[in-house]
VMD Tcl script that draws the C-alpha trace (Angstrom):
set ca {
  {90.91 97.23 95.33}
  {89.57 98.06 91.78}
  {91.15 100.28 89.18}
  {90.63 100.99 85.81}
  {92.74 100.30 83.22}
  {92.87 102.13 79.75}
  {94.65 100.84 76.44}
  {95.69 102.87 73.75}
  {96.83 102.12 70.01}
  {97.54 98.76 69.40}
  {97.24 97.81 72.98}
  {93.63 98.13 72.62}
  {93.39 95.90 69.63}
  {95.49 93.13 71.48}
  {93.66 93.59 74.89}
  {90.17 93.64 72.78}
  {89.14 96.76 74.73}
  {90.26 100.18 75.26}
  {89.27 100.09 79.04}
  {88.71 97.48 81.92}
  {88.27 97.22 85.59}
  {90.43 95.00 87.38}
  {90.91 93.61 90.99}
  {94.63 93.96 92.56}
  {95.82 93.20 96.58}
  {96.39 95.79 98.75}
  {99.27 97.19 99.14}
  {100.13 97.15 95.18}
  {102.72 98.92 93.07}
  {102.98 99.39 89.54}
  {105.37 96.84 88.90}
  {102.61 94.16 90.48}
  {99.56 96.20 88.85}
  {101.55 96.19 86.07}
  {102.13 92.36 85.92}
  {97.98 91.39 87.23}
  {97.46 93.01 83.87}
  {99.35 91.38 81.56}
  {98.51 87.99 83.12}
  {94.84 89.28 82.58}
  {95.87 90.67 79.02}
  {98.63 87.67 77.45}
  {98.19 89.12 74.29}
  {99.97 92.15 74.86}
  {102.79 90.17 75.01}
  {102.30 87.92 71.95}
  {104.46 90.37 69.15}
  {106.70 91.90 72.04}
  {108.62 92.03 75.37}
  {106.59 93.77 78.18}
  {109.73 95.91 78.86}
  {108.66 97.26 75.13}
  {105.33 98.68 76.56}
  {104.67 101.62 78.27}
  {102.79 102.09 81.56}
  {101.30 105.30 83.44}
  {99.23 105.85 86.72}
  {97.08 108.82 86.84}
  {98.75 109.92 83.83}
  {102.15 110.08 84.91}
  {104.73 107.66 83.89}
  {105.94 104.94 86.44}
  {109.15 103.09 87.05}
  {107.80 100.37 89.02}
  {108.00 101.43 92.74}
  {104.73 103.73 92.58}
  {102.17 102.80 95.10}
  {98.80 101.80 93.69}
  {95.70 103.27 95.32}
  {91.88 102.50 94.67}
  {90.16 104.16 91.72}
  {93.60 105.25 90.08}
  {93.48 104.99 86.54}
  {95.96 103.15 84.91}
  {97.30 103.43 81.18}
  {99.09 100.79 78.98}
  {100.35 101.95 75.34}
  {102.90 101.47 72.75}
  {105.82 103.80 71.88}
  {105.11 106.07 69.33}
  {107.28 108.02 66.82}
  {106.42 110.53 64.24}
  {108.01 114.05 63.12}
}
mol new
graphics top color blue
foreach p $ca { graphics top sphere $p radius 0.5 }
foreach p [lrange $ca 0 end-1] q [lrange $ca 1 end] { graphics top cylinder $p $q radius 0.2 }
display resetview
């Protein structure tokens, strides 16, 4: 199934792009979403852990467990801070 996947901050600089398509098995989760696109994306592991980076589906925030179904839209970004 395809999905789309959207970067945002410095996740877009290290993936090159601020959106892609990608191909995952059926059934998927976001924990195995999660991983196709970092194996897809090594860079946005180069200056950190992956447990540093943040991951949605459909705009929601996921723990891992969340089943993945075609055409959601995924989200990878950084933490941010600011007052």
């Amino acid at each position: 199934m395809r999905v789309k996947v959207l970067f945002f901050g410095a996740t877009a600089d290290e993936a090159g792009t601020n959106e892609a398509e990608i191909e995952l098995n059926r059934p998927s989760t976001s924990e195995s979403a999660f991983e196709a696109i970092l194996a897809k994306f090594p860079a946005l592991t180069t200056n950190r852990k992956p447990e540093d980076l943040l991951f949605a589906v459909n705009q929601e925030y996921v723990a891992g467990g969340e089943s993945i179904a075609e055409d959601d839209v995924l989200a990878v970004f950084t933490a941010v801070s600011g007052g």
